[in-house]
KETOR-858227 format. One record per residue (C-alpha): residue number from 1; residue in one letter; x, y, z. Coordinates in steps of 0.2 Angstrom, whole numbers. Example, Ala and Ser with C-alpha at 12.3 -4.5 7.8 and 13.67 -1.06 7.14 Angstrom:
REM KETOR-858227
(1,'a',(62,-22,39))
(2,'s',(68,-5,36))
//
This chain:
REM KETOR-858227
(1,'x',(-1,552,914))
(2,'x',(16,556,919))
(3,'x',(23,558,937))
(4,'x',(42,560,942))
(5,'x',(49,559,957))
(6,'x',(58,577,964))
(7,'x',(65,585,978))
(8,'x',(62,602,984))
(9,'x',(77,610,993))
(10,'x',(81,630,1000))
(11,'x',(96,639,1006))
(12,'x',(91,653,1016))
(13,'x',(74,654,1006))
(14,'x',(81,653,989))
(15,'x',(72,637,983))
(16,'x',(75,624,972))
(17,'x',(69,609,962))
(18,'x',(81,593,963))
(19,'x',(76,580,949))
(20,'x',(88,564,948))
(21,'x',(91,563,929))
(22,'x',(83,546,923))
(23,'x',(66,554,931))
(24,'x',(71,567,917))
(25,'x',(74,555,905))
(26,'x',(55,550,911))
(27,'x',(48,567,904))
(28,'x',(51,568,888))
(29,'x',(56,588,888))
(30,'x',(69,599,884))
(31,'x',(79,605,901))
(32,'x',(73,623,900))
(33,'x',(55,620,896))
(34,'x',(55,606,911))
(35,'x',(62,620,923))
(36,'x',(49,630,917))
(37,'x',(33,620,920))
(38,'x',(41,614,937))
(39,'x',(47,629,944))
(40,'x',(31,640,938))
(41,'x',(22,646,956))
(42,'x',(4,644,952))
(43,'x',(4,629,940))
(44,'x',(20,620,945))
(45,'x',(30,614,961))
(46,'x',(39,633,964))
(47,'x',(55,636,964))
(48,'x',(68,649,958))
(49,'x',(78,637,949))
(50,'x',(81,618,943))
(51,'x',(93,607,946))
(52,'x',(100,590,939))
(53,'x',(114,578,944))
(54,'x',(127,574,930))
(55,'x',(136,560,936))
(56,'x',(149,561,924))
(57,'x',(157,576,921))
(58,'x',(167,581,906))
(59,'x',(180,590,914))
(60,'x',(190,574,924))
(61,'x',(196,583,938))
(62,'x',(181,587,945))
(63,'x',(169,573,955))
(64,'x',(152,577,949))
(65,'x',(143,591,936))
(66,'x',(126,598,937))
(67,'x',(112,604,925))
(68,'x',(105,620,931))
(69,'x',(91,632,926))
(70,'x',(82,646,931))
(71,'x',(65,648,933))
(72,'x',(62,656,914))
(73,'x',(72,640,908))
(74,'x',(89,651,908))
(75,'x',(103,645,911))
(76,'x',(116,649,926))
(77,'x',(133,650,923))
(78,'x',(133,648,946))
(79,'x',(124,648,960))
(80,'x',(129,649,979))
(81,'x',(114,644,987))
(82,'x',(110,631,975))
(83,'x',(126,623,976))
(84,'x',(121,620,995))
(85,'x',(107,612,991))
(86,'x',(115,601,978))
(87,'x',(131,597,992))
(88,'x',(119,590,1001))
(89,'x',(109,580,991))
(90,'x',(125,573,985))
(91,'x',(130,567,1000))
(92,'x',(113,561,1010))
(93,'x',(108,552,993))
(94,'x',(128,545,991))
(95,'x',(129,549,975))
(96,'x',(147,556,980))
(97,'x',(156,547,995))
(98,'x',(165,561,1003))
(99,'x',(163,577,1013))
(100,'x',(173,590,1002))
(101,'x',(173,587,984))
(102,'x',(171,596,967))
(103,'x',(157,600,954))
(104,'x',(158,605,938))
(105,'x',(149,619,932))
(106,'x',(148,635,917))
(107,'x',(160,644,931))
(108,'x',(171,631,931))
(109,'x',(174,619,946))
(110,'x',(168,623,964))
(111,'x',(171,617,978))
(112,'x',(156,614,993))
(113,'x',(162,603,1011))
(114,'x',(151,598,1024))
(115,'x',(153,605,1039))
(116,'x',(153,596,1058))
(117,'x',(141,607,1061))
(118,'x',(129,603,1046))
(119,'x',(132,619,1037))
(120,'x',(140,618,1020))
(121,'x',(156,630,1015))
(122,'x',(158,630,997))
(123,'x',(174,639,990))
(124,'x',(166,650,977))
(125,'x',(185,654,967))
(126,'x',(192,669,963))
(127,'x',(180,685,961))
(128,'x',(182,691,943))
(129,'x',(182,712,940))
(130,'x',(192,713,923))
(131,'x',(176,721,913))
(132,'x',(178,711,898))
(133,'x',(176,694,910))
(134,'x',(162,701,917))
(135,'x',(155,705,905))
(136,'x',(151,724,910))
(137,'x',(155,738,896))
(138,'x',(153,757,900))
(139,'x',(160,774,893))
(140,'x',(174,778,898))
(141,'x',(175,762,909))
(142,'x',(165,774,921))
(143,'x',(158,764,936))
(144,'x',(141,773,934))
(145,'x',(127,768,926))
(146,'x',(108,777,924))
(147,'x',(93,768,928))
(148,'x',(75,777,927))
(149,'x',(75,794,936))
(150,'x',(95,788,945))
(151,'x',(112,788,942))
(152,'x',(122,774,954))
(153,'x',(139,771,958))
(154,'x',(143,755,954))
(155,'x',(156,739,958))
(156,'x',(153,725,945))
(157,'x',(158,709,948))
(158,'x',(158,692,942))
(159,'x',(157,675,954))
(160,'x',(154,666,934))
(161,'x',(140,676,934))
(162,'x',(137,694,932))
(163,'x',(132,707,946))
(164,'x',(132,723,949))
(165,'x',(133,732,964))
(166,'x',(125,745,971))
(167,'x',(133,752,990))
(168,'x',(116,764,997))
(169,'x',(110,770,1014))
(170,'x',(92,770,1008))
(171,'x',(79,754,1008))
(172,'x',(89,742,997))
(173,'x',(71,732,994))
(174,'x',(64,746,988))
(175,'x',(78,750,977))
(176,'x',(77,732,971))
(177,'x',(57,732,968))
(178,'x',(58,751,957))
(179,'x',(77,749,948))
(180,'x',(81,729,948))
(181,'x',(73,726,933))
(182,'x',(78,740,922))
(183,'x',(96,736,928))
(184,'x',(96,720,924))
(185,'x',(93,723,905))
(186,'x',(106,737,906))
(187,'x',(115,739,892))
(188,'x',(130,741,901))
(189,'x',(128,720,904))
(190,'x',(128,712,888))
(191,'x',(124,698,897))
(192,'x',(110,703,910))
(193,'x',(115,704,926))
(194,'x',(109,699,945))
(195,'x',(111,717,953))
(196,'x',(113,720,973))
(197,'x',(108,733,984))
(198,'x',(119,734,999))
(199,'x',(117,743,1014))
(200,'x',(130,742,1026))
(201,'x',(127,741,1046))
(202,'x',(145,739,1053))
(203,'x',(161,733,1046))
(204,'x',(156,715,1050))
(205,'x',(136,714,1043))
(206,'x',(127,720,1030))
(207,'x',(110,718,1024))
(208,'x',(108,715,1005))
(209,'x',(93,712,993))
(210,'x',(94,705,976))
(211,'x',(86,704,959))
(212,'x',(90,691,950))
(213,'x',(93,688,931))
(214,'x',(81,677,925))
(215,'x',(70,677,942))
(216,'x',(67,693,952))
(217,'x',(69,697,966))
(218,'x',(73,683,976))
(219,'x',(74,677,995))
(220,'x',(95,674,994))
(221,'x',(106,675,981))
(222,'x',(123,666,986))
(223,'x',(133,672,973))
(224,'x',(126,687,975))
(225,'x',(132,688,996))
(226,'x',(150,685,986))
(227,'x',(150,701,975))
(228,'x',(143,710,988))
(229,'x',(155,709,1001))
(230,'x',(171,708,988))
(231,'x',(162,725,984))
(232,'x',(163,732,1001))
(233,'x',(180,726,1004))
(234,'x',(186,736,989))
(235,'x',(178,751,994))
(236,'x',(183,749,1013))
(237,'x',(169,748,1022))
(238,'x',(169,731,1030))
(239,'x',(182,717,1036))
(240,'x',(186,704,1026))
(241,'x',(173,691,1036))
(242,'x',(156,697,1034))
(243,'x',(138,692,1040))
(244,'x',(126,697,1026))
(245,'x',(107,697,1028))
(246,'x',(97,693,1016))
(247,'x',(78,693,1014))
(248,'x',(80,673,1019))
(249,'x',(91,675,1034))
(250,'x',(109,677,1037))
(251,'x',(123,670,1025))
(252,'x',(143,672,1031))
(253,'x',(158,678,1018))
(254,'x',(175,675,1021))
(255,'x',(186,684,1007))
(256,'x',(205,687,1011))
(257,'x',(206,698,995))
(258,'x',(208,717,996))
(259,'x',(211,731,984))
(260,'x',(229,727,982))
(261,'x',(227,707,982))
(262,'x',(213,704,972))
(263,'x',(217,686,968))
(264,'x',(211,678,984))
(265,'x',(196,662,984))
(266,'x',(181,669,993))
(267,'x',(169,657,1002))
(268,'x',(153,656,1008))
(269,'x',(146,647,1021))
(270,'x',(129,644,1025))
(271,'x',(113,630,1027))
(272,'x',(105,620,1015))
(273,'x',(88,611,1019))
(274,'x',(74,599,1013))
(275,'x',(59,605,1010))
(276,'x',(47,589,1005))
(277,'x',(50,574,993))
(278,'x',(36,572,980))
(279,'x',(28,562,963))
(280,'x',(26,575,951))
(281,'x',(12,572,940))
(282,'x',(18,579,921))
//
């Protein structure tokens, strides 16, 4: 009998599983089947995604990478909330020295700081909307796609990972339960995407649910919070620092960027928190 020693971790509800890699090395299984079995609801630990430390990065400028999966033993290009978590088991289990620093990761190099105030601001990068980069491919290079028994206006974006955007005054969990996972297989995405439904209370909060490739509907979605308010700066509708509710509780977005100054780091700030430490047993 194995047992492994993990950490389980949530931002704003979205939860992970934080696995030091020589416990990895312990189990004897590939990445993706491990995230898997621990992440599984009913038969594992439960989590929406799985994440490992890489101490040494490839790329040199950056101070530490990471291996992450999603729950169906995908993998993720980025993740917001995750990338809390990770800041701060970084920092509480020293394996980096310093509050601001940089990970390297499939959307390149982010960068997450501690705050005085214990919450963790990670500068997300530049929010992509060049279809090709996305990727997001339509007719026409319409921004409307059909899903079901609907036609929806649509923003995609990419924070390293796609999403797609929907802007509604209806139930945006219903809209997420009945279209989320028709849309996420759209071919419009070649990819997949994570798609957002947004409704919009004032010009500083919003309240936004998710589903997400590889995972469902989900508590928070970090990167998601991203697309959703470069989304709503580009069409207008809110400032550029923005409260967004998610079914976890509240994220904040700053993004200095506007229709006409796309090129502008977007950042997210929110908490990241220690569920319970725990011997696994394989």
């Amino acid at each position: 009998m194995k047992t492994i020693k993990l950490t389980k971790m949530q931002g704003c509800g979205n939860d992970f599983v934080i696995i030091d890699y020589p416990e990895y090395e312990k189990t004897g299984l590939k990445m993706s089947e491990l995230a898997k079995k621990v992440c599984n609801r009913n038969f594992g630990v439960g989590a929406d995604g799985m994440i490992i430390p890489k101490l040494n990065p490839e790329n040199k400028e950056a101070d530490i990478s990471w291996y992450f999966y999603n729950s169906d033993g995908s993998t993720a290009q980025m993740c917001g909330n995750g990338m809390r978590c990770f800041a701060k088991y970084c920092i509480d289990n020293k394996l980096i020295d310093k509050k601001s620093f940089s990970v390297e990761t499939l959307a390149g190099i982010i960068k997450p700081e501690l705050l005085d105030n214990g919450l963790i601001k990670v500068n997300m990068g530049k929010p992509i909307l060049e279809n090709k980069k996305i990727p997001f491919w339509s007719e026409n290079g319409e921004k409307k796609l059909t899903a079901l028994d609907r036609e929806f206006e649509i923003t995609p974006v990419s924070m390293g990972n796609p999403h797609c955007v929907i802007i509604t005054d209806e139930d945006p969990m219903k809209l997420a339960q009945t279209y989320g996972p028709v849309i996420e297989k759209h071919e419009f995405f070649p990819e997949k995407t994570n798609t957002e439904f947004v409704r919009v209370k004032s010009r500083m909060e919003i309240d936004m649910r998710v589903f997400e490739r590889g995972c469902g509907i989900t508590l928070a979605c970090g990167t998601g919070a991203c697309a959703s308010v470069v989304a709503c700066v580009l069409n207008n509708l809110t400032e550029n620092k923005v409260k967004v509710n998610l079914l976890g509780g509240p994220v904040f977005i700053e993004w200095q960027g506007s229709a006409d100054d796309k090129e502008q780091d977007i950042f997210l700030i929110g908490s990241a928190n220690y569920s319970f430490f725990a011997d696994y047993i394989l």
